[in-house]
VOTOR-536804 format. One line per 5 residues: their letters; for each residue y, z, x of C-alpha. Coordinates in steps of 0.5 Angstrom, whole numbers, plus 500, padded with zeros to 3 digits. Layout:
BEGIN
A) Y Z X | ...
END
This chain:
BEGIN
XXXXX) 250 097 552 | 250 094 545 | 245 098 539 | 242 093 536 | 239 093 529
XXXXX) 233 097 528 | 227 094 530 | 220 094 528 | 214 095 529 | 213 091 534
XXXXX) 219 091 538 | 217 091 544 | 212 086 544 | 219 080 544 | 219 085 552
XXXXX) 213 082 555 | 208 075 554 | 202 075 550 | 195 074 552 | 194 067 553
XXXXX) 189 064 550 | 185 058 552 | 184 053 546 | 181 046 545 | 185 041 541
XXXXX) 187 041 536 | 187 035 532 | 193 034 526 | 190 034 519 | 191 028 515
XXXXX) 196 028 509 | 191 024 504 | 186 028 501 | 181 022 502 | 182 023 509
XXXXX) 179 031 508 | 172 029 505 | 166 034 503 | 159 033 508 | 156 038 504
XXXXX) 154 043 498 | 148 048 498 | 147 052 492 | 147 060 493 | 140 062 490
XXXXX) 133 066 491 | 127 064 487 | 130 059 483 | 136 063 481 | 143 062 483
XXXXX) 148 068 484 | 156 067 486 | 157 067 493 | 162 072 496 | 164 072 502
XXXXX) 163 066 507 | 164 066 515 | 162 061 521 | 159 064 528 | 165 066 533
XXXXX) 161 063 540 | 160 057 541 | 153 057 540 | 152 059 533 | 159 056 531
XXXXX) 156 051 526 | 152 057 523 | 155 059 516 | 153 067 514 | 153 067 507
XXXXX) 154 074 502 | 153 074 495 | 152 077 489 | 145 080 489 | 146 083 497
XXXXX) 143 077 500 | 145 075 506 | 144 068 508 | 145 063 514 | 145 055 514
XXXXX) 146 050 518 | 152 046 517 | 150 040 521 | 143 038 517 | 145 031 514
XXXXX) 145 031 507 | 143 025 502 | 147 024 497 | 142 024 493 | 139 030 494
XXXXX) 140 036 489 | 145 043 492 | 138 046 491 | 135 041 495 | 140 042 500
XXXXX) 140 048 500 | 132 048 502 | 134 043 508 | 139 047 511 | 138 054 510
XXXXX) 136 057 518 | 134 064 514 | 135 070 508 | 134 076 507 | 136 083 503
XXXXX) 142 086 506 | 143 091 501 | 141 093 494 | 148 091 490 | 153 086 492
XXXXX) 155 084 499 | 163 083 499 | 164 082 507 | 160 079 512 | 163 078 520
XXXXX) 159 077 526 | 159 081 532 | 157 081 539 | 156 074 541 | 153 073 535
XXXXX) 147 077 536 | 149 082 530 | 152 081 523 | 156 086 519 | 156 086 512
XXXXX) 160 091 507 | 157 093 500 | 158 096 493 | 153 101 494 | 159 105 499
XXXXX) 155 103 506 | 156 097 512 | 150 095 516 | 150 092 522 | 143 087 522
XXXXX) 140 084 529 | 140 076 527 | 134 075 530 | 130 081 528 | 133 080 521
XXXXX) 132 088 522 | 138 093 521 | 141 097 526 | 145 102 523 | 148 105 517
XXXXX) 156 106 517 | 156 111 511 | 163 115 509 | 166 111 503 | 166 113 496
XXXXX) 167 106 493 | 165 099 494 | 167 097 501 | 172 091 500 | 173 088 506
XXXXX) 172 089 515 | 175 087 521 | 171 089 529 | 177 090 534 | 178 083 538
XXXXX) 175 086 544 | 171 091 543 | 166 089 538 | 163 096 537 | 169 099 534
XXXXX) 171 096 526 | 176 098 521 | 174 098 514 | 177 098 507 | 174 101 500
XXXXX) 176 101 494 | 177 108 493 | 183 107 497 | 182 108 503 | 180 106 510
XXXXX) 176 108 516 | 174 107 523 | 167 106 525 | 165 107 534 | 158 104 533
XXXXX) 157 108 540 | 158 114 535 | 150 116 535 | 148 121 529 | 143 125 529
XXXXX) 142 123 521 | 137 118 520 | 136 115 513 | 129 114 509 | 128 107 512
XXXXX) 129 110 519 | 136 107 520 | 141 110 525 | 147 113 520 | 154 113 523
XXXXX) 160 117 520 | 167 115 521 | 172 116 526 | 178 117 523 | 178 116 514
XXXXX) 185 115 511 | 185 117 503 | 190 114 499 | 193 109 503 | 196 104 499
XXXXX) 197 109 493 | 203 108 489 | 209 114 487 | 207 110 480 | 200 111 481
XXXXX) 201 118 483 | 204 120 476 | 199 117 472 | 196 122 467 | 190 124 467
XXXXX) 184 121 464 | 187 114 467 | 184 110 473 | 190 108 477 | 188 102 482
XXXXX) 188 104 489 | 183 099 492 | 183 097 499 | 183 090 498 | 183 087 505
XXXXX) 183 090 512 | 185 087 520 | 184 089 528 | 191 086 531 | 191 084 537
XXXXX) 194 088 541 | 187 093 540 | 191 099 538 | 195 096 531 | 191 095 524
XXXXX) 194 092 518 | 192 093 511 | 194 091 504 | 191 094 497 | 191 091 490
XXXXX) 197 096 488 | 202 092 491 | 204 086 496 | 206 091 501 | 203 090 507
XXXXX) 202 096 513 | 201 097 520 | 199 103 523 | 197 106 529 | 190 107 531
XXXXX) 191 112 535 | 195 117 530 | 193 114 522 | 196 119 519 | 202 115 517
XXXXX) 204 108 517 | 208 106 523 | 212 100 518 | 210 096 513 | 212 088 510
XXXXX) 214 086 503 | 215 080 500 | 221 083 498 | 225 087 503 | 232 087 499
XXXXX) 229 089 493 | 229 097 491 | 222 100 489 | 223 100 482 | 225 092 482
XXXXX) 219 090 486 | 213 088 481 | 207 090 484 | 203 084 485 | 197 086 489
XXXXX) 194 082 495 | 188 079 495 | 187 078 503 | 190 078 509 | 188 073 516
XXXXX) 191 072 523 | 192 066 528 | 188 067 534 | 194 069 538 | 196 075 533
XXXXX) 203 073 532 | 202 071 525 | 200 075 519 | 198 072 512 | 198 076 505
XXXXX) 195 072 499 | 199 075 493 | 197 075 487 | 204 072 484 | 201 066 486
XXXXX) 204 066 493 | 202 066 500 | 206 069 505 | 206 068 512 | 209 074 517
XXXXX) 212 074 524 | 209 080 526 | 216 080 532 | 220 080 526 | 218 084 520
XXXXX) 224 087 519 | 226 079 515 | 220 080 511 | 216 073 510 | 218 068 514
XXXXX) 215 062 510 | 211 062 504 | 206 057 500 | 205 056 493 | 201 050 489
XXXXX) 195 055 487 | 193 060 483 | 191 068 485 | 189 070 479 | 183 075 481
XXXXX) 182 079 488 | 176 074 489 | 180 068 491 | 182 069 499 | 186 064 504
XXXXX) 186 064 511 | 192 061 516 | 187 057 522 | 186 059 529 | 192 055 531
XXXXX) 197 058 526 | 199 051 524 | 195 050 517 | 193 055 512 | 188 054 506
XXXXX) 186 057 500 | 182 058 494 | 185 058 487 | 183 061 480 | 183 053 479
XXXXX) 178 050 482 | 181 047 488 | 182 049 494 | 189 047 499 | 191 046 505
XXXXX) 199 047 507 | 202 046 513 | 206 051 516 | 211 047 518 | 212 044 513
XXXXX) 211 049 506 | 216 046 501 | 210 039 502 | 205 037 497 | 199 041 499
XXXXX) 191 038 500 | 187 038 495 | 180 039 495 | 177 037 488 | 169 037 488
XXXXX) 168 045 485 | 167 046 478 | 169 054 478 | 175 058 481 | 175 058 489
XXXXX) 174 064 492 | 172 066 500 | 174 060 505 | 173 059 513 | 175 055 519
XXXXX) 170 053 524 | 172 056 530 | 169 050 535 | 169 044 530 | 175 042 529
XXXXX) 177 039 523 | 170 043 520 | 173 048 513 | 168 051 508 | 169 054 501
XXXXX) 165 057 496 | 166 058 489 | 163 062 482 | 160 055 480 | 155 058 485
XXXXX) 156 053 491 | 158 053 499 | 161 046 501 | 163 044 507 | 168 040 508
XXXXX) 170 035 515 | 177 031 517 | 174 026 523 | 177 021 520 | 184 023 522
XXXXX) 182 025 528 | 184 023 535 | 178 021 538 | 174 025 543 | 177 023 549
XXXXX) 183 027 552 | 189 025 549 | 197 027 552 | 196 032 546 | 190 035 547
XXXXX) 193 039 551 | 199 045 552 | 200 049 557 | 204 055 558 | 211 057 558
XXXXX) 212 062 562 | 219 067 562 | 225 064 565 | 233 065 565 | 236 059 560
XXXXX) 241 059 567 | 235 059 571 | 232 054 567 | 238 048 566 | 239 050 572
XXXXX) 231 048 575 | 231 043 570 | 236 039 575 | 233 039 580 | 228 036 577
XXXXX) 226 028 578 | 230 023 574 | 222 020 573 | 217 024 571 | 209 023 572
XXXXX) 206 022 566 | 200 028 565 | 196 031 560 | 201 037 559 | 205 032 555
XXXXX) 207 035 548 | 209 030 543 | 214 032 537 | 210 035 530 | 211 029 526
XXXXX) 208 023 531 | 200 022 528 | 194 022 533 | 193 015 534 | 200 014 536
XXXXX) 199 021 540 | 194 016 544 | 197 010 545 | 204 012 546 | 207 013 553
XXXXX) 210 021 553 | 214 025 555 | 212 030 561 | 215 036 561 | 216 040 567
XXXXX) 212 046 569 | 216 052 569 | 214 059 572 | 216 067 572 | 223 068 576
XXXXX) 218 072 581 | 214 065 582 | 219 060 583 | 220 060 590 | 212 059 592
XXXXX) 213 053 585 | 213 048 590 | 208 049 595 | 202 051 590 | 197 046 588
XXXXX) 199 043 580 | 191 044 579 | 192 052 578 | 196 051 571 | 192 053 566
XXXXX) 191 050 559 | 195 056 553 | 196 055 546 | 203 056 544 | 205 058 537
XXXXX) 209 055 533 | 215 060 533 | 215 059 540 | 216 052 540 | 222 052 535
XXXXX) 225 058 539 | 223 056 546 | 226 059 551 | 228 066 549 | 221 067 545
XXXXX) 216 071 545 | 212 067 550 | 218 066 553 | 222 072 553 | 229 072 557
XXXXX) 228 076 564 | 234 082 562 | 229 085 557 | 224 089 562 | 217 088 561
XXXXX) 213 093 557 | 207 092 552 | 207 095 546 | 203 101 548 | 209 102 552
XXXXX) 212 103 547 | 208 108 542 | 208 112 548 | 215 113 548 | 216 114 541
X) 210 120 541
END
């Protein structure tokens, strides 16, 4: 058998499919910037004083989803409905008043991460008073305390299908585990339950530099941003020491399983140590995205760490730890804040383009958000004390279904087996919504123009009863990127000499 090169982390994830996931369409985001425009601004504030916003997120169910949760300064939280309509004569602290559903006092120091949980029901958020609390949405009541850390808890991320359990980062540079099932007998003084941490790794991001400072001197170790991958075992995080992004096991933290760096050829003492502001991932968790603060942004491919970044952006300015980005659901755009003012918009096909720019703030653009079930729907916040949302509409497809509306999932096939499927196949083929459209064909040409159908693949295992099953029973998938530009031997759609195993599998093997 040939060796092959070492491989990373997530090796053996090539050896199986990833989770389909069900999407909805998922437009193109015009090139012009007129094409992007703002729907709305609210002002940040309480009793007629504004404070920065810090965090921002947009509900995750379908229900709530046009609900923005909004942290600030003051340890408020906030909730606003981001359909209102808004007269463009009204004031940001008019607006406010008219879209705000409630608020209320979170923590008594500033809140830097707030997330929504189980259906939307509850909201976490993270405080510099060294807590996290879980509030019942309605009730505006606290549930819990989440008590452990020794500095200001920076970011937070609940696992992707078990929403009791949250992965957390500090400033004290170090990260922990939360299982909310974990009942302790401890009560706080308002009656709270308190939890402690499951497991709590100190010093995580801690540089060899670091660990020589003299004494007397602070030596930055924060954890500044912190994900629960998808597989449900992996988690990610990166600090304000370096750009290193690490992966480790959540079933043994005590060391890193691998790690990512912008500079994979580089020597330790050849690396600058620019920080990393934020961490994002697509829905499908193939991709991980790191805002560094060289004023880059970084995309990795979480098959292929061991290439270090694949595609990079640049155009905006990171200069503080407060400006973050986000890669969108579908993993075909990123968007930033920057120290400028501005926020933008890349396509990651495309990050040598001009990205988006979105003028209308007046201070540094930090905290940024997509919306989930509104597509084209984004939200940025900024130091000049305001949220805006922002919508494409304009360039968008209508609402009925268009040929690519729709993608459907590939499944794994021989490239032998393929071609030889492929000519078997009839030389018309019928025109469906499965149809997929090159990257560069607008939607308004998607809608009128005729496509081409592609054929409907199935596993090796599958491919005799193929004929005989009703079409109807195809589902529609989101496919990634590197999946279409690596089609047939990717990840979605490994090639059949590799055996199947998750990559539980193959930590199990490595114990």
């Amino acid at each position: 058998m040939e060796i092959s090169k070492p491989q990373s982390f997530f090796k053996d994830i090539r050896s199986r499919e990833l989770n389909g996931f069900r999407v909805r369409k998922r437009p193109f985001i015009g090139d012009a910037t007129s094409d992007f425009r703002e729907i709305g601004a609210v002002a940040v504030g309480h009793d007629g004083d504004v404070t920065p916003p810090l965090a921002i997120s947009f509900g995750k169910s379908s229900k709530s989803s046009h609900i923005l949760a909004v942290s600030d300064e003051d340890g408020y939280v906030s909730l606003f409905d981001t359909r209102r309509q808004f007269s463009s004569s009204s004031s940001h602290q008019e607006n406010a008043e008219k879209a705000r559903v409630c608020e209320w006092t979170s923590h008594n120091n500033a809140v830097f991460d707030v997330c929504w949980v189980k259906g939307d029901t509850q909201i976490l958020t993270a405080s510099g008073d060294q807590t996290m609390k879980v509030w019942d949405v309605q009730e505006k009541k606290c549930i819990a305390m989440l008590m452990g850390h020794t500095g200001s808890v920076k970011s937070m991320y609940p696992h992707p299908t078990d929403p009791e359990i949250v992965v957390s980062g500090s400033r004290d540079g170090s990260f922990a585990l939360w299982d909310m099932r974990c009942n302790s007998s401890s009560i706080s003084r308002r009656g709270e339950l308190c939890i402690k941490s499951i497991a709590l790794v100190k010093g995580a991001h801690l540089s060899l530099q670091a660990k020589r400072v003299r004494r007397g001197k602070t030596a930055s170790m924060s954890i500044t941003s912190v994900l629960y991958l998808k597989d449900g075992i992996s988690i990610a995080t990166a600090g304000a020491v370096d750009s290193i992004v690490k992966f480790w096991d959540t079933r043994n933290v005590k060391n890193a399983v691998t790690q990512a760096h912008p500079h994979q050829d580089s020597n330790e003492k050849e690396r600058r140590l620019h920080g990393i502001s934020s961490l994002s991932q697509d829905s499908n968790g193939v991709f991980i995205s790191a805002s560094c603060m060289d004023n880059r942004i970084y995309l990795y491919n979480l098959l292929q760490l061991e290439k270090g970044p694949v595609k990079s952006f640049s155009g905006c300015r990171i200069e503080s730890f407060f400006v973050k980005s986000s890669i969108s659901p579908d993993a075909a755009h990123i968007l930033s804040g920057s120290s400028d003012g501005n926020a933008y918009i890349w396509k990651v096909n495309k990050p040598h383009e001009d990205p988006i720019k979105l003028k209308n703030h007046e201070g540094e653009v930090t905290a940024i958000d997509w919306c989930l079930y509104e597509d084209g729907k984004i939200t940025t916040s900024s130091d000049d004390f305001t949220v805006r949302v922002w919508n494409s509409q304009s360039s968008y497809c209508s609402n009925t279904r268009c040929p690519s509306a729709v993608r459907r999932r590939v499944m794994a096939i021989p490239g032998e087996e393929c071609r030889k499927l492929l000519m078997k196949e009839p030389k018309h083929l019928r025109k469906d919504s499965s149809s997929i459209l090159p990257e560069d064909v607008s939607d308004e040409e998607a809608c009128s123009v005729n496509p081409i159908t592609m054929p409907k693949l199935s596993t090796p295992e599958a491919q005799e009863k193929r004929f005989s099953l009703d079409s109807d029973l195809n589902e529609a998938f989101e496919k990634t990127p590197e999946t279409a530009l690596k089609s047939p031997s990717s990840v979605l759609n490994p090639p059949s000499s590799l055996k199947r195993k998750t990559i539980r599998d193959y930590f199990l093997a490595a114990m």
